[in-house]
N, C-alpha and C positions, 0 to 999 in steps of 0.2 A: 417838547421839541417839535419844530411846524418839518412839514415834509422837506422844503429846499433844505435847510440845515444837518438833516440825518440824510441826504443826500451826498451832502459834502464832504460830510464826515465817512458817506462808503466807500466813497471815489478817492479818499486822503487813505483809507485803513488798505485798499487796494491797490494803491502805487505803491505803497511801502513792503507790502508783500513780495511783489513782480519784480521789484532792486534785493529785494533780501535771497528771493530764488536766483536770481542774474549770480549773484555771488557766492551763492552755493557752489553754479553748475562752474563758474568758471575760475575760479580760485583752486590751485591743487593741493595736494597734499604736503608739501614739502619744495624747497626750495632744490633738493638733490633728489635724485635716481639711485638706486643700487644697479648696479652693472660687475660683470665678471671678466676678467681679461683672458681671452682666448689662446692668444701665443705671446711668447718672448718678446718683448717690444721697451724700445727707448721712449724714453716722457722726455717730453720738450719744452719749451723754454713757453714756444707760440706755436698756432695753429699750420705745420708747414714744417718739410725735412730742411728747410734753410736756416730753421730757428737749433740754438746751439742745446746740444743735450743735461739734462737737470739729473737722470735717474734714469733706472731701467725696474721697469714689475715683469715680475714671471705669470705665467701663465696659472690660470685658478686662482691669482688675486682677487678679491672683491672690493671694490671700490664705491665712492659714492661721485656719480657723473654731475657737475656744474651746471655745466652749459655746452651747447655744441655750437662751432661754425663751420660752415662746409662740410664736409667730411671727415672735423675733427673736432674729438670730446676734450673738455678740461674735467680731470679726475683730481679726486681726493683720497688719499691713502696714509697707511704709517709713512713716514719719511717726505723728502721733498713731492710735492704736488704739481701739476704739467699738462701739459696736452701729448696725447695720443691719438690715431687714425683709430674711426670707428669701425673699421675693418678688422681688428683685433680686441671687439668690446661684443661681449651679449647683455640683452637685457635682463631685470630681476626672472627666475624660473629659467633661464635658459635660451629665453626666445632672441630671435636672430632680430640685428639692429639693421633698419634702412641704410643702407650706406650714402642715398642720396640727401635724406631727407632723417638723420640719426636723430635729432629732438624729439621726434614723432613719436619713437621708441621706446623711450624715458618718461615722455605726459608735458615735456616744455614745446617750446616751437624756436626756431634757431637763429640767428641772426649774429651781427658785428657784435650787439648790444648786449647779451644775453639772453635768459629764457624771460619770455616775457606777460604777466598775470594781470589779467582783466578784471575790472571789480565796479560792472556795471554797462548798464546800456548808454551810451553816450556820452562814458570817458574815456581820458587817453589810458592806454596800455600801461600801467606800471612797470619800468624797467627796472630790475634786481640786479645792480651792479655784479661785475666779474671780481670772484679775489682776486687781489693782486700776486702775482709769481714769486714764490719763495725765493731769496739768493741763489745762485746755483751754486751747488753740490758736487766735487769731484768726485763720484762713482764710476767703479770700471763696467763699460760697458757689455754686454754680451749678444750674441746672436746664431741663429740658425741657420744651416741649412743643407735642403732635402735631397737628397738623388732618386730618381725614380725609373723600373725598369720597363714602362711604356711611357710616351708620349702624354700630355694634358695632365702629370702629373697622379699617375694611377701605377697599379700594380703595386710590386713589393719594393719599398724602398729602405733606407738607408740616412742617418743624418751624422753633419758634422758641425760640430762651436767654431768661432775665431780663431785662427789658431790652430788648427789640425790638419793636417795634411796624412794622405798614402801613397807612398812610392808604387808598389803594386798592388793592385786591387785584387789579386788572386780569385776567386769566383765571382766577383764583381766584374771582371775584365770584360771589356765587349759587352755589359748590359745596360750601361745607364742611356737614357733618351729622352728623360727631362728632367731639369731642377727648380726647384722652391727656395726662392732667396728675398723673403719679405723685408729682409733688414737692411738690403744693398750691401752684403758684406763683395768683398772680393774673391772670386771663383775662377779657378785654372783648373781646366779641364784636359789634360794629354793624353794623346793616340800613343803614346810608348813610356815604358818604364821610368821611374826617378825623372821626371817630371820632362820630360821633350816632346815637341812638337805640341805646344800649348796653344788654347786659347784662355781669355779669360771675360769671363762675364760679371758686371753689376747688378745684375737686374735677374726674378723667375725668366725660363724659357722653358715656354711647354714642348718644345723641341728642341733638338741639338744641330739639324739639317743636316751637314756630310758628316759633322761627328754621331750621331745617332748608332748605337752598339760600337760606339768604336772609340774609347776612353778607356785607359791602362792607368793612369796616376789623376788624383785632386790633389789638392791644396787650398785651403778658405784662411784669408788675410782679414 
């Protein structure tokens, strides 16, 4: 064999190497994530509270995470499958999920498309379609939420489900001054007994402003 030809053949045995490493480094493990669901939360239809509800997973589920877009994972579990806020997802081990940037978390990278695997220097992206959304599911849905006797949502608190309500808060009276409402349920909070002089709130408020110590009755709708 003259020199140019075992030349050829080191320059051929060594491209194929440097594509074979390329697709080591960049090809994952799995097409899913293991992730643990943090709190009570409704699974969705689509990425977004505008999409209509499929299920609700209790908190300490483990699931296997799809794909994320934006700020929202599509999970796989027993029962109908959905999107969830990655705000209510940890990664495998516990570790806390980027909520800007949740792919990152998992080992995919995020997008409209899916997570998306590389299989080489100077080709396109392979995109791993999304499952398609199970039928929806009438399941009753549930949720939380927190009272708390300082501000930002600190100190000792208190929680209640959809659906419960206290007339008088008897040693609670005069302490709440923020609440925790991840689920948007609806919250009446009143300055006097059996439920007067109310407000009501959708949304956490790390404050209460003029109500701050000074809530005698809830009620969560």
């Amino acid at each position: 064999m003259n020199r140019r030809t075992r030349k050829t053949l080191l320059n051929v045995a060594t491209g194929i190497a440097v594509a074979a490493t390329a697709v080591v480094v960049f090809l994952p493990a799995a097409y899913a994530a293991p992730g643990i669901v943090t709190s009570n939360v409704n699974v969705r239809q689509g990425p977004g509270t505008n999409y209509g509800i499929v299920d609700a997973v209790r908190r300490g589920t483990q699931v296997d995470v799809q794909q994320c877009e934006g700020s929202w994972c599509y999970i796989a579990k027993p029962g109908p499958d959905g999107w969830i806020s990655s705000n209510y997802l940890s990664a495998g081990g516990g570790a806390p999920v980027n909520p800007q940037q949740p792919g990152l978390s998992f080992g995919f990278s995020t997008g409209p498309g899916g997570p998306t695997i590389n299989f080489g220097v100077g080709q396109q992206p392979q995109v791993q379609p999304p499952r398609p959304p199970r039928p929806p599911v009438v399941q009753p849905t549930f949720g939380e939420v927190c009272f708390f006797d300082r501000t930002r949502f600190r100190g000792d608190s208190f929680c209640l489900e959809s659906g419960d309500s206290n007339r008088n808060l008897g040693n609670w009276a005069d302490r709440i001054s923020s609440i925790d409402n991840p689920d948007g349920l609806q919250v009446q909070v009143c300055s006097e007994n059996n439920y007067r002089d109310c407000r009501t709130y959708t949304t956490s408020a790390s404050s209460l402003g003029d109500l701050d110590d000074f809530v005698a009755s809830v009620r969560v709708r």
